[in-house]
C-alpha positions as CSV (number, residue, x, y, z in Angstrom):
1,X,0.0,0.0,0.0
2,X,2.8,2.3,1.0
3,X,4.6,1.5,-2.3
4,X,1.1,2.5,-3.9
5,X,1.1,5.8,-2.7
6,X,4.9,6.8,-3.1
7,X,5.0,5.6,-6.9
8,X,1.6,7.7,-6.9
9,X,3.2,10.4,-5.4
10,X,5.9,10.1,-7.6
11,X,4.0,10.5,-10.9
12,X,2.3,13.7,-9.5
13,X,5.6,15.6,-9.0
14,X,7.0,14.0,-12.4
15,X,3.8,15.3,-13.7
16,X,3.8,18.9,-12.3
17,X,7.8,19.3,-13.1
18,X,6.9,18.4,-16.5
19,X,3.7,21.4,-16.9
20,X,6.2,23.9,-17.4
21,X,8.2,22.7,-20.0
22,X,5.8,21.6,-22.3
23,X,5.0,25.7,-22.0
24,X,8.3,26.7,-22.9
25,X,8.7,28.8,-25.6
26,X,11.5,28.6,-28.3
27,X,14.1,30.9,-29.4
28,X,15.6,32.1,-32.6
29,X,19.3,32.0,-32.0
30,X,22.4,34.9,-32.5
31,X,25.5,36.2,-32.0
32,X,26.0,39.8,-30.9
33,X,29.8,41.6,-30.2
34,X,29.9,44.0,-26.9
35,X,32.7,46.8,-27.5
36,X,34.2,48.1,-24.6
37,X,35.4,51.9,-24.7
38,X,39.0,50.3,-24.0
39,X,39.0,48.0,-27.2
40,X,37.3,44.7,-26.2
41,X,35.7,42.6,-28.2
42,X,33.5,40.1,-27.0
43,X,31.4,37.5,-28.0
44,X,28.1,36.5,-27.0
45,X,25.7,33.6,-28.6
46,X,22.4,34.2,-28.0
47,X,18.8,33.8,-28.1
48,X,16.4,36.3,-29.2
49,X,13.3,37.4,-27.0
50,X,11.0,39.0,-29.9
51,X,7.5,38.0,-28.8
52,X,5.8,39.3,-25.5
53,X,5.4,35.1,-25.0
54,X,9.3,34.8,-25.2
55,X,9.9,37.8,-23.2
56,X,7.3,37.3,-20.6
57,X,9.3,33.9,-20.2
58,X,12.9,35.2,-20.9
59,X,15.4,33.0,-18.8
60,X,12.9,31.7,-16.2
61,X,13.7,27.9,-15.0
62,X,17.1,27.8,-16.3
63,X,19.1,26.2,-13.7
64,X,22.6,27.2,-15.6
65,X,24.1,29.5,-18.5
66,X,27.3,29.4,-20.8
67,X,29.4,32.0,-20.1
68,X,29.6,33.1,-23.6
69,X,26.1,33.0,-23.8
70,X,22.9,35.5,-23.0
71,X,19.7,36.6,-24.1
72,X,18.7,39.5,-25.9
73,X,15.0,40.7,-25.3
74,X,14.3,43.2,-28.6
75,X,11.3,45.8,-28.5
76,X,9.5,47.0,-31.5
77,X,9.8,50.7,-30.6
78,X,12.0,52.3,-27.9
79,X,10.7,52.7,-24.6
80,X,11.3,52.5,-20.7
81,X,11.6,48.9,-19.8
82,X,11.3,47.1,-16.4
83,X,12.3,43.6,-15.3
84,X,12.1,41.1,-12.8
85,X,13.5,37.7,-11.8
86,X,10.3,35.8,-10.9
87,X,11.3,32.2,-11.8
88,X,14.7,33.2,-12.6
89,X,16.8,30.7,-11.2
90,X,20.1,32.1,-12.1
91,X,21.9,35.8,-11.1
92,X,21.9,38.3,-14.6
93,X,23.7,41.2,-15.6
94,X,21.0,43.1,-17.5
95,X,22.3,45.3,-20.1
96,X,19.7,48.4,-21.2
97,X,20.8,49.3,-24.8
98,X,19.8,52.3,-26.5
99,X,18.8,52.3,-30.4
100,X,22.2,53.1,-31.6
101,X,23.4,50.2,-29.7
102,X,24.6,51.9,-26.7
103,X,24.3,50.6,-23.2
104,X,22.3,53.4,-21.0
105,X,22.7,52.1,-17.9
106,X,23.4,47.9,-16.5
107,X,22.0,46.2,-13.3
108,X,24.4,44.0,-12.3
109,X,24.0,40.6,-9.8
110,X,20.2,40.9,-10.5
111,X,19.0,38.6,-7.3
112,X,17.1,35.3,-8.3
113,X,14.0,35.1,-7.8
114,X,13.3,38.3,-6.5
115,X,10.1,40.6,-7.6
116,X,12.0,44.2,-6.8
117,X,11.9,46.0,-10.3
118,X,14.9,46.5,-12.3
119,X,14.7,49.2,-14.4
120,X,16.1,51.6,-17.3
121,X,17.3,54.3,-16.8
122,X,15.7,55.9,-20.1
123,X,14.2,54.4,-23.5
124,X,15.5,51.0,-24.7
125,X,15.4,49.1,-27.7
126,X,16.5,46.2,-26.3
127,X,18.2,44.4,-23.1
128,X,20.9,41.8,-22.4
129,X,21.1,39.5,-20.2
130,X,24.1,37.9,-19.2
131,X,25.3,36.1,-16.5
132,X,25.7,37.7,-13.2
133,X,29.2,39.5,-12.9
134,X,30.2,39.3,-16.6
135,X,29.9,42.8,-17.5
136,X,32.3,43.8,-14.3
137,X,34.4,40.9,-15.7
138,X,34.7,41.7,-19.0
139,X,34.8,45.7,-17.9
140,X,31.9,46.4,-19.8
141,X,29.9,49.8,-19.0
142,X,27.4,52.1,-20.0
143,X,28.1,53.7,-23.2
144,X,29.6,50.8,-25.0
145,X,28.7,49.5,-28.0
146,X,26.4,45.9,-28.5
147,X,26.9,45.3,-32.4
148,X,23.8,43.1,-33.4
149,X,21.7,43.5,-36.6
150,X,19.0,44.9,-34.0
151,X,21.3,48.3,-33.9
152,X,21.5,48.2,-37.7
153,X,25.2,48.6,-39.7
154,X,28.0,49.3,-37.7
């Protein structure tokens, strides 16, 4: 009877992990270059956020990231933008980028799982998300340059 109940109890939780990620949304993947004002080049692959589905999900339930790897959330006009880490699983650096490609202003260690906004500090077109503590790292700051078809032609 007990046996019963565990394997029971088993399939329950096996069945409730498993909701979310028949949810998931898919990404289009990238590559993007960040320039730093003193001449580094670096290499991100990436996947594109371009639906409010796939931004509304963004990196949620990802227990791990590449550290050449990120996410970059795209809007269709430039506005304010404000995040959170509901679900988030994983500390980002979150990159506000300008339409010109520049990086207004970056929220760094972002804290999983919390609901505190993190916001821009002016219109964006877009925001990258990178691992927490790459962009101090790699010394990457605001007014450097993302190079990514988003931007247009260098």
């Amino acid at each position: 009877m007990i046996g019963r109940m565990m394997r029971a109890v088993l399939f329950g939780m096996l069945m409730l992990a498993a909701l979310p990620a028949a949810a998931l949304e898919s990404f289009q993947k990238s590559t993007l270059t960040v320039e730093t004002a003193g001449g580094g080049k670096f290499r991100f692959d990436i996947e594109l956020a371009l639906t409010p589905a796939q931004q509304a999900q963004g990196l949620m339930f990802r227990q791990t990231m590449a550290d050449d790897a990120g996410m970059l959330f795209v809007y269709d006009r430039v506005q304010p933008a404000s995040f959170w880490m509901k679900n988030t699983l994983i500390s980002l650096d979150m990159l506000f980028i300008g339409a010109d490609g520049r990086i207004v202003n970056i929220h760094d260690r972002a804290v999983p799982q919390s609901l505190d906004s993190v916001n821009s500090a002016g219109p964006v077109k877009a925001i990258l998300e990178l691992n927490g503590g790459m962009s101090a790292r790699l010394g990457i700051r605001p007014g450097d340059r993302v190079v990514h078809a988003t931007f247009g032609p260098k």
